[in-house]
KEKE-3310 file (N, C-alpha, C; in steps of 0.2 Angstrom, whole numbers, plus 5000, padded with zeros to 4 digits):
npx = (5400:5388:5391:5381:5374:5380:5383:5384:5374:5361:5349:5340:5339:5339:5339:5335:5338:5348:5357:5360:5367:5378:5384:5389:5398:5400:5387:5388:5399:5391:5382:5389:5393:5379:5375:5385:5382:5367:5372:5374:5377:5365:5370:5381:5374:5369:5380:5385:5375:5373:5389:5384:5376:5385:5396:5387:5382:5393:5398:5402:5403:5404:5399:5389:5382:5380:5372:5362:5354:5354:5345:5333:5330:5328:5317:5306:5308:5302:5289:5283:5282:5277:5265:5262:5260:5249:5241:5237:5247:5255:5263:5264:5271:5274:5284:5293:5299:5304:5315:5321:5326:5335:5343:5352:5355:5363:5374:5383:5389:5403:5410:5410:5415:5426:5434:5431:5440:5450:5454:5455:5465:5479:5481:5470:5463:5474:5473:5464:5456:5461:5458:5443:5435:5426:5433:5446:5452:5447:5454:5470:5469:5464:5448:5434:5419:5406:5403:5395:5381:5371:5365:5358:5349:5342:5340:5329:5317:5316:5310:5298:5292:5286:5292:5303:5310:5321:5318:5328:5325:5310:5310:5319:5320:5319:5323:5332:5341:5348:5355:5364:5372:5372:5382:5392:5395:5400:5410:5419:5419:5416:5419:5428:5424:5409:5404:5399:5389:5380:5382:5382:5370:5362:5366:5363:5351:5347:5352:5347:5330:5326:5320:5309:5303:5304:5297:5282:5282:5284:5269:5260:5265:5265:5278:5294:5309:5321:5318:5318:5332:5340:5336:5334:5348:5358:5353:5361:5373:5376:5375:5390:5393:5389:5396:5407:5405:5403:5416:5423:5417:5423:5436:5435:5426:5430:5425:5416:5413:5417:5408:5396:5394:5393:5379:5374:5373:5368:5354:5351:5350:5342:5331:5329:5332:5319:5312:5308:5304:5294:5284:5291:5279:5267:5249)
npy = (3911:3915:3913:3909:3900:3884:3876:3862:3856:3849:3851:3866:3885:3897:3915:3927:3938:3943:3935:3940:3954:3948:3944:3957:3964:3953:3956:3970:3968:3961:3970:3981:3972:3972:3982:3985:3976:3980:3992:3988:3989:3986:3983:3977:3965:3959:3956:3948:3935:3933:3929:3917:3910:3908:3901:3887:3884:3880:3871:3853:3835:3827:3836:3842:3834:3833:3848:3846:3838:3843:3854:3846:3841:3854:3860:3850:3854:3868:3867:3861:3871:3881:3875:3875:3889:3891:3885:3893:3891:3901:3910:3920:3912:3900:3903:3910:3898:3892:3899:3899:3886:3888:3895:3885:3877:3882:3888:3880:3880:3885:3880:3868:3870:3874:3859:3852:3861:3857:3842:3844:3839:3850:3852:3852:3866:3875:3878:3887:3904:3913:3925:3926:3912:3905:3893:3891:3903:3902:3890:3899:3911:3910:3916:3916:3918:3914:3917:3922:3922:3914:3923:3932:3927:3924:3940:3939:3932:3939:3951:3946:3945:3933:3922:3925:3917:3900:3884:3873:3857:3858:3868:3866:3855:3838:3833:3846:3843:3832:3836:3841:3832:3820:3828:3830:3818:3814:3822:3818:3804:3799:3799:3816:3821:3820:3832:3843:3840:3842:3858:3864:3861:3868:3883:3883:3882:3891:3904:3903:3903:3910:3923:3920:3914:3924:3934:3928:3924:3941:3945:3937:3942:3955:3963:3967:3962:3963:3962:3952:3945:3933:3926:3936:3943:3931:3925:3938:3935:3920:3919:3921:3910:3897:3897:3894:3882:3876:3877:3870:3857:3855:3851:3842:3830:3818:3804:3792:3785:3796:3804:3799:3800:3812:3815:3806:3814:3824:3820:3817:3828:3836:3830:3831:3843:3848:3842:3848:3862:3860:3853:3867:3874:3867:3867)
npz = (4554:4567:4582:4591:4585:4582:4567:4564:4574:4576:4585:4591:4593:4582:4584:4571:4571:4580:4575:4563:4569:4577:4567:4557:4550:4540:4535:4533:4521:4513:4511:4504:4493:4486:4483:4473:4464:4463:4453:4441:4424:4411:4401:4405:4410:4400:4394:4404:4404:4390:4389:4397:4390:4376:4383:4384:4372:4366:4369:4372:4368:4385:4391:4384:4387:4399:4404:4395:4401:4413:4410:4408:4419:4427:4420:4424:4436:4437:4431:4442:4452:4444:4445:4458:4460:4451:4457:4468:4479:4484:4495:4510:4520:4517:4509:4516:4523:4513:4510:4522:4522:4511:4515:4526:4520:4511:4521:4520:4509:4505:4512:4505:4495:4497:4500:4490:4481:4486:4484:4472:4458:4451:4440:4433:4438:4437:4423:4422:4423:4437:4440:4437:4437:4449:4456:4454:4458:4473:4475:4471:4477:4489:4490:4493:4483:4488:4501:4516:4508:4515:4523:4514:4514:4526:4529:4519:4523:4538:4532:4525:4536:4544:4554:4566:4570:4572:4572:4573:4572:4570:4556:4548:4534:4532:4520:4517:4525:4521:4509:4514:4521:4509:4502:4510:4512:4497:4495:4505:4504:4490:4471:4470:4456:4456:4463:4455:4450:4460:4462:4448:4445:4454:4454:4440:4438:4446:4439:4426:4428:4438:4435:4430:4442:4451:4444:4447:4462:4465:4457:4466:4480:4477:4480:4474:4465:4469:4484:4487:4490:4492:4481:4470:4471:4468:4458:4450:4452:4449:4434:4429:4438:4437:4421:4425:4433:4419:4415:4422:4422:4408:4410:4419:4418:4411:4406:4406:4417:4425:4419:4425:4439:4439:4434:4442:4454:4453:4450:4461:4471:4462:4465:4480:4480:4473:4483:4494:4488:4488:4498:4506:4502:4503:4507)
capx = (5393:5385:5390:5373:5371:5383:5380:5382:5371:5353:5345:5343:5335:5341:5335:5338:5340:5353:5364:5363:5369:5383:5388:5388:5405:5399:5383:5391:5400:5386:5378:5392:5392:5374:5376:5390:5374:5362:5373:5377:5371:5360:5376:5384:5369:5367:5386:5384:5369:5379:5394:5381:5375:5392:5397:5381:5382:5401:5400:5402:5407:5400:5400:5385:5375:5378:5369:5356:5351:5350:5339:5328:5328:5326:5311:5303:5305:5300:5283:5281:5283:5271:5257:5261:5258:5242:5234:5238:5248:5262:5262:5272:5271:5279:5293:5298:5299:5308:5321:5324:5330:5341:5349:5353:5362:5369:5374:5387:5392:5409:5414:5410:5420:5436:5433:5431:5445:5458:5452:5454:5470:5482:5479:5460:5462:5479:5470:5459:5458:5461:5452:5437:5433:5426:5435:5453:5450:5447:5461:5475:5468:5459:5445:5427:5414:5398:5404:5392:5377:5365:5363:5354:5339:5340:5336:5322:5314:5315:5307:5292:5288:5280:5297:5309:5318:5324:5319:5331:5321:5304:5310:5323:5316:5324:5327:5337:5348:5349:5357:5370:5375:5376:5388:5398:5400:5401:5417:5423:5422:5415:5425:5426:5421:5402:5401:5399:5381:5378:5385:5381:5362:5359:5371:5362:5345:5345:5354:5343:5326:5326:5317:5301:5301:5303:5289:5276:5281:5283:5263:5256:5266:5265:5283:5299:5314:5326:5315:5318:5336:5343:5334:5338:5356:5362:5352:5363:5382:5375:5379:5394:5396:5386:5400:5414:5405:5406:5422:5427:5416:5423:5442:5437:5423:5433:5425:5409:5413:5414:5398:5389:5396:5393:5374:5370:5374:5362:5350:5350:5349:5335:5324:5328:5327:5309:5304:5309:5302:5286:5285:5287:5272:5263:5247)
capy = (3910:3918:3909:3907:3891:3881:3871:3855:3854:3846:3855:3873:3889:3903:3920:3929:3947:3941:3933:3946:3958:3946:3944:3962:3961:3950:3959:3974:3965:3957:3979:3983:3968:3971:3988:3985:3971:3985:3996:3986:3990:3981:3982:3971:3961:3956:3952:3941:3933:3929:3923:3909:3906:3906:3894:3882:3884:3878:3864:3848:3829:3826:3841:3846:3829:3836:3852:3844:3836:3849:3857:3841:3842:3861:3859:3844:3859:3873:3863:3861:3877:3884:3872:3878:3895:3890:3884:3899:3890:3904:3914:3924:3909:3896:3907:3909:3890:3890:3904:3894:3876:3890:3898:3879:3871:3888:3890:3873:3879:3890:3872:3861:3872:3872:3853:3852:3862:3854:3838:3844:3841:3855:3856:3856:3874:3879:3881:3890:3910:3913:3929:3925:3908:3906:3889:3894:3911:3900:3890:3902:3917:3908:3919:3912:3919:3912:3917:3926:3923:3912:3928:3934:3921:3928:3944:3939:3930:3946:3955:3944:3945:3929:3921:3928:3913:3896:3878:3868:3852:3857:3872:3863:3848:3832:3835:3850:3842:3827:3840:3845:3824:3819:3831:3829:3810:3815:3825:3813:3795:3798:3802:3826:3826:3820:3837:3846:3837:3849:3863:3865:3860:3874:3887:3886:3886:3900:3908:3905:3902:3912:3930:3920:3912:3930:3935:3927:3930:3946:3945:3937:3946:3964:3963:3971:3955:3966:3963:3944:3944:3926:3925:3940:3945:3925:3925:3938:3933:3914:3918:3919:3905:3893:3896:3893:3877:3871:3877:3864:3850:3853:3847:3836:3824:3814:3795:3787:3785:3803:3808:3795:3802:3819:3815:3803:3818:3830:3818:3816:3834:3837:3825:3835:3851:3848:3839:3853:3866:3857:3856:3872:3878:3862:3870)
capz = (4557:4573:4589:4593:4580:4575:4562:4563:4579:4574:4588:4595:4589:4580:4585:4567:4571:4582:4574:4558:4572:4578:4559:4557:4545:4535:4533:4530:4514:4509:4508:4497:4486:4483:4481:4466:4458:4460:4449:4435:4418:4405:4395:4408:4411:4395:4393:4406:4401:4382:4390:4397:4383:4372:4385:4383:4364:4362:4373:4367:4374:4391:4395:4383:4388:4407:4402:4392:4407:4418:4407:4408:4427:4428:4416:4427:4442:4434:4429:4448:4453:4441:4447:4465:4458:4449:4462:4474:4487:4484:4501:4514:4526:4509:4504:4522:4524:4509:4512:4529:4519:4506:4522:4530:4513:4507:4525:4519:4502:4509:4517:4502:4489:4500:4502:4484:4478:4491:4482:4466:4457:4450:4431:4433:4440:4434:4418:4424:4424:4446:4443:4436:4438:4456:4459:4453:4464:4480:4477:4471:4481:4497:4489:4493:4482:4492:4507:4518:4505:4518:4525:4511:4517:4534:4528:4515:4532:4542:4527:4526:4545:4547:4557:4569:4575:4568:4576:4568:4571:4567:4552:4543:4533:4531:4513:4517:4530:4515:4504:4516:4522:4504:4499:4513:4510:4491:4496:4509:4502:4483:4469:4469:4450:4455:4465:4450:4449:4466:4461:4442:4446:4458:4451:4432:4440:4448:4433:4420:4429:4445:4432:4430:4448:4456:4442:4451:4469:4465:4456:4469:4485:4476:4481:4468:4464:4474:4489:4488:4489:4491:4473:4465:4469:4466:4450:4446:4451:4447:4425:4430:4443:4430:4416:4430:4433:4413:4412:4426:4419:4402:4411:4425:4416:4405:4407:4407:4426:4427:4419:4427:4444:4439:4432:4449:4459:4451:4450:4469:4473:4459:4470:4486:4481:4473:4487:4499:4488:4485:4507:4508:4500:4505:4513)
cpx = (5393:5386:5384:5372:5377:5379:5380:5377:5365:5347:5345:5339:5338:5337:5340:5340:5347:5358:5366:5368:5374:5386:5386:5393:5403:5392:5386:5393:5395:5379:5382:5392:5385:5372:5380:5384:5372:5364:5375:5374:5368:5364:5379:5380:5370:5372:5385:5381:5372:5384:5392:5380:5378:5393:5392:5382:5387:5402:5399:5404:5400:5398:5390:5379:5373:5372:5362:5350:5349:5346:5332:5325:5326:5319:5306:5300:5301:5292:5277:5280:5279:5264:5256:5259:5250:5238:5236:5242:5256:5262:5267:5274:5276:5285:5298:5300:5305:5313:5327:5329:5337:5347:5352:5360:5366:5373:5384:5391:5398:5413:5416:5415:5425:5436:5432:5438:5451:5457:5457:5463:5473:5481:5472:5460:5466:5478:5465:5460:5459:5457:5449:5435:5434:5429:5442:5455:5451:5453:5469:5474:5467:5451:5437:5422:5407:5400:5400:5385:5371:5362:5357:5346:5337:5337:5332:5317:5313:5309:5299:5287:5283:5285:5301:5313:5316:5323:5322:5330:5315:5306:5313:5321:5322:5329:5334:5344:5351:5353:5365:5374:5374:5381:5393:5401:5403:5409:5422:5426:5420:5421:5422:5421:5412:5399:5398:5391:5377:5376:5381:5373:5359:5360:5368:5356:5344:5349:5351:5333:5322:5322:5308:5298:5300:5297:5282:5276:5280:5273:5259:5257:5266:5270:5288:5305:5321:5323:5316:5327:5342:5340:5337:5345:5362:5361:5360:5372:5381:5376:5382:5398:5393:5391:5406:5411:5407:5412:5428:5425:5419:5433:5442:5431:5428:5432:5417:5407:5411:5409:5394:5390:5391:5382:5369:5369:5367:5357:5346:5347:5343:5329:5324:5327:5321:5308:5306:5307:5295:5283:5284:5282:5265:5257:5241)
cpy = (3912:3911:3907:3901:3889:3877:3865:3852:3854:3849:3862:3878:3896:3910:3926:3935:3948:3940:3935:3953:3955:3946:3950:3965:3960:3953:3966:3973:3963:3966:3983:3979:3969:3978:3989:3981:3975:3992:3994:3989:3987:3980:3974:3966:3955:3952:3945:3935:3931:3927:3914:3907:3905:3899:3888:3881:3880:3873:3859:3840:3828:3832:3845:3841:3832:3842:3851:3841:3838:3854:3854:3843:3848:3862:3856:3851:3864:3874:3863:3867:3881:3880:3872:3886:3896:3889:3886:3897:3895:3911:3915:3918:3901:3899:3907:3905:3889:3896:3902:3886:3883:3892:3891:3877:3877:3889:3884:3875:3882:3882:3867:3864:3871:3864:3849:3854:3860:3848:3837:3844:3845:3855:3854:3864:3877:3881:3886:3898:3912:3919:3931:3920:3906:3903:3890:3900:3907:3896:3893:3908:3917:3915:3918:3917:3919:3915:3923:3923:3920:3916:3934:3931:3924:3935:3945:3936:3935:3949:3952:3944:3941:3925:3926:3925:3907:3892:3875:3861:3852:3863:3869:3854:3844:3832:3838:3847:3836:3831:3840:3837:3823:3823:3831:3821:3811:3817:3821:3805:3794:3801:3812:3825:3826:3827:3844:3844:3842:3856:3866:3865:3866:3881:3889:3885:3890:3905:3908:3904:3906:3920:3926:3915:3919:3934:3934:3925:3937:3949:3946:3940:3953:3965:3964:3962:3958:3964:3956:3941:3937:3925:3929:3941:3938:3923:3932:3936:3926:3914:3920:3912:3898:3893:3893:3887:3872:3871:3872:3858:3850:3849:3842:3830:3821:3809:3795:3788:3792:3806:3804:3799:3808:3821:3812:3810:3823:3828:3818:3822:3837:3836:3829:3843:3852:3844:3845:3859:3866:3857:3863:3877:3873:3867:3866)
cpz = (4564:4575:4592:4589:4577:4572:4559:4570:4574:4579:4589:4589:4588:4580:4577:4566:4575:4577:4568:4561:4573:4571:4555:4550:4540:4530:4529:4522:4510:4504:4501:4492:4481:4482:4473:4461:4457:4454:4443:4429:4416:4403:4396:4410:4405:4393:4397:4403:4394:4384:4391:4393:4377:4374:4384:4376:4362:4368:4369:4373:4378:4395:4391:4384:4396:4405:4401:4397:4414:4414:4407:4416:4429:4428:4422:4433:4441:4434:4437:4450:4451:4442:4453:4465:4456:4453:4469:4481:4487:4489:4506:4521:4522:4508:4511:4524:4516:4510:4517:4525:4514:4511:4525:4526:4511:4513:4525:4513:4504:4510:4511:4497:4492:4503:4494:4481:4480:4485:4474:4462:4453:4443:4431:4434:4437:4427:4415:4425:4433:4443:4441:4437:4446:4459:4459:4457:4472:4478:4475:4475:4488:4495:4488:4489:4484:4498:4510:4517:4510:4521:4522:4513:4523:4532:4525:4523:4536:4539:4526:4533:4546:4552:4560:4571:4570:4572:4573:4567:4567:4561:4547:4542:4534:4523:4511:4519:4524:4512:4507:4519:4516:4501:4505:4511:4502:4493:4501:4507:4494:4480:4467:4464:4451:4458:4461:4450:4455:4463:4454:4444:4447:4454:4442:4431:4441:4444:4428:4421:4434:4442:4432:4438:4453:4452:4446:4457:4469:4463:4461:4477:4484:4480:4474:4468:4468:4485:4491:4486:4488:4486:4470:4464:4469:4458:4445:4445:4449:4439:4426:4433:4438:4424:4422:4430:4426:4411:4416:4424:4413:4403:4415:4422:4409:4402:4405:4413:4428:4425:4422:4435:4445:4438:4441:4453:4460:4450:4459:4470:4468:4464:4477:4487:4477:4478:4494:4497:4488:4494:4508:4506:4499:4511:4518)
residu = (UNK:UNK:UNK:UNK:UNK:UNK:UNK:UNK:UNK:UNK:UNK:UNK:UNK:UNK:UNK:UNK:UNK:UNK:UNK:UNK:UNK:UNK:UNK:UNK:UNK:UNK:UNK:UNK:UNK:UNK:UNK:UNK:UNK:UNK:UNK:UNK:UNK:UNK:UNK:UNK:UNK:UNK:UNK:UNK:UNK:UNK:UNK:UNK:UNK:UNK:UNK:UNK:UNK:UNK:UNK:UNK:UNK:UNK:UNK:UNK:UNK:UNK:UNK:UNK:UNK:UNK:UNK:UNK:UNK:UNK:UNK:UNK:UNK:UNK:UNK:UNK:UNK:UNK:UNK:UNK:UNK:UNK:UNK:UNK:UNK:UNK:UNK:UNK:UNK:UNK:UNK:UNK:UNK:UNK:UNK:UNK:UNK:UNK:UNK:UNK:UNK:UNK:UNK:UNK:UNK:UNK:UNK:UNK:UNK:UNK:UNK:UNK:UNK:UNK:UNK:UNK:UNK:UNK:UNK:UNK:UNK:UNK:UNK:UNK:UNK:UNK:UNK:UNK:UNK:UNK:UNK:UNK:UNK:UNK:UNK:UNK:UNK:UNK:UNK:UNK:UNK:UNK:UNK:UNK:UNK:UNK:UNK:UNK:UNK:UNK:UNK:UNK:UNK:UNK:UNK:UNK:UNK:UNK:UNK:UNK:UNK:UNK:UNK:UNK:UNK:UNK:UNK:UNK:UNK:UNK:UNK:UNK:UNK:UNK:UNK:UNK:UNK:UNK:UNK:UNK:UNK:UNK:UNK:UNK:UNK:UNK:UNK:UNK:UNK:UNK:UNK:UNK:UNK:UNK:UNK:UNK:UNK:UNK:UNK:UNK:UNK:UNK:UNK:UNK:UNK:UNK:UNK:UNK:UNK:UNK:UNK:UNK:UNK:UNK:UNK:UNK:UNK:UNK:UNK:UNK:UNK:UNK:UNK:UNK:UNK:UNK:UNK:UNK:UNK:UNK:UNK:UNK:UNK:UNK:UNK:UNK:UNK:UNK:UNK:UNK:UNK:UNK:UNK:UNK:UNK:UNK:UNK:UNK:UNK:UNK:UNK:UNK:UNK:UNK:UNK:UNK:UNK:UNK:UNK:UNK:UNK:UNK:UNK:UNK:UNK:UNK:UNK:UNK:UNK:UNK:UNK:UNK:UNK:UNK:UNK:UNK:UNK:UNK:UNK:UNK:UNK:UNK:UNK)
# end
């Protein structure tokens, strides 16, 4: 992260042309990665998109009640989002209020993963493929997947040109900053496997829901889904990162305890990220 903002300060003001420019590297990475997305096939799209839905098919246990229940809560959001749609509050001055909360908490994911996967005991991952499964990768590789990616918000933010800077008081709601203090304590004093309730939430949102949320920005901004990059290019590494998630709840929820860990978590973060998306398109 640009020297200009750390991130754990609560105040101060991010100039975003800036600190894209000091994070020039990363930006860089983030040009070829999205360059490798944008040549994929259908072929391989569609693979992807069937291994999710293999894995969702052939779960079982606690592992298919977790699921079942992020579908429930997805559903709930989804609902939302389409009655902020309806009733026209979905604008270039809304997305960039929400872009700004996805850059904040995503800005945290890189830290939580490797505060997760320290956490994590050795046959949870050792079973795990290191080089496709993105949690087994970070810890046999040291190989972050996320890393970078809150930049992608920074540049949907530029692209809108209703912001150029960042007040970290009055920009980032309280919700946000709620996303990114519960899951530190989650990984500090709770027991890891609830982080899964985090992580699975987000991760199999934006992989199975994120084609008809950028439908209708795209409608009503007469903008393309490449144009809205912290949605589209996570929609598409997310069916993957979404099966890497079940393929860790299907070794690390074993109990009651542990599903209830894993459900409290994702129930939390349901509630904060609708009420931080409903915010940002509050007019």
């Amino acid at each position: 992260m640009s020297e200009l903002f750390k991130l754990d300060q609560l105040s101060g003001t991010l100039n975003i042309k800036e600190a894209l420019e000091m994070n020039q590297e990363m930006v860089n990475k983030l040009a070829n990665l999205t360059n490798i997305l944008d040549k994929l096939s259908e072929d391989r799209l569609s693979q992807e998109k069937n291994n999710l839905d293999v894995a969702i098919s052939q779960a079982s246990g606690y592992t298919k009640e977790i699921i079942e229940h992020a579908i429930t809560l997805h559903t709930e959001y989804v609902s939302m989002v389409s009655t902020i749609a309806e009733k026209g509050k979905i604008t270039k001055s809304g997305l960039t209020k929400y872009f700004i909360q996805g850059w904040y908490h995503t800005s945290y994911t890189t830290r939580f993963e490797k505060l997760f996967t320290a956490r994590l005991e050795g046959n949870h991952l050792n079973s795990l493929d290191s080089d496709h499964n993105k949690f087994a990768k970070l810890n046999e590789h040291d190989i972050d997947e996320e890393e970078g990616h809150e930049l992608w918000a920074l540049q949907d933010v530029l692209f809108l040109k209703d912001k150029n800077e960042i007040n970290i008081l009055e920009d980032v709601f309280s919700e946000t900053k709620a996303i990114v203090g519960t899951q530190h304590d989650r990984l500090s004093r709770l027991p890891a496997v609830g982080f899964l309730g985090y992580s699975f939430y987000l991760e199999f949102l934006i992989a199975t829901q994120s084609i008809g949320l950028l439908s209708a920005l795209n409608r009503v901004l007469g903008t393309s889904p490449a144009d809205h990059k912290f949605i589209y290019y996570h929609y598409l590494v997310d069916q993957g990162h979404a099966v890497d998630n079940i393929q860790l709840l299907d070794r690390m929820v074993r109990s009651e305890e542990d599903y209830q860990e894993v459900i409290d978590n994702m129930n939390l973060i349901h509630t904060l990220y609708s009420g931080l998306t409903e915010r940002s398109f509050r007019l």
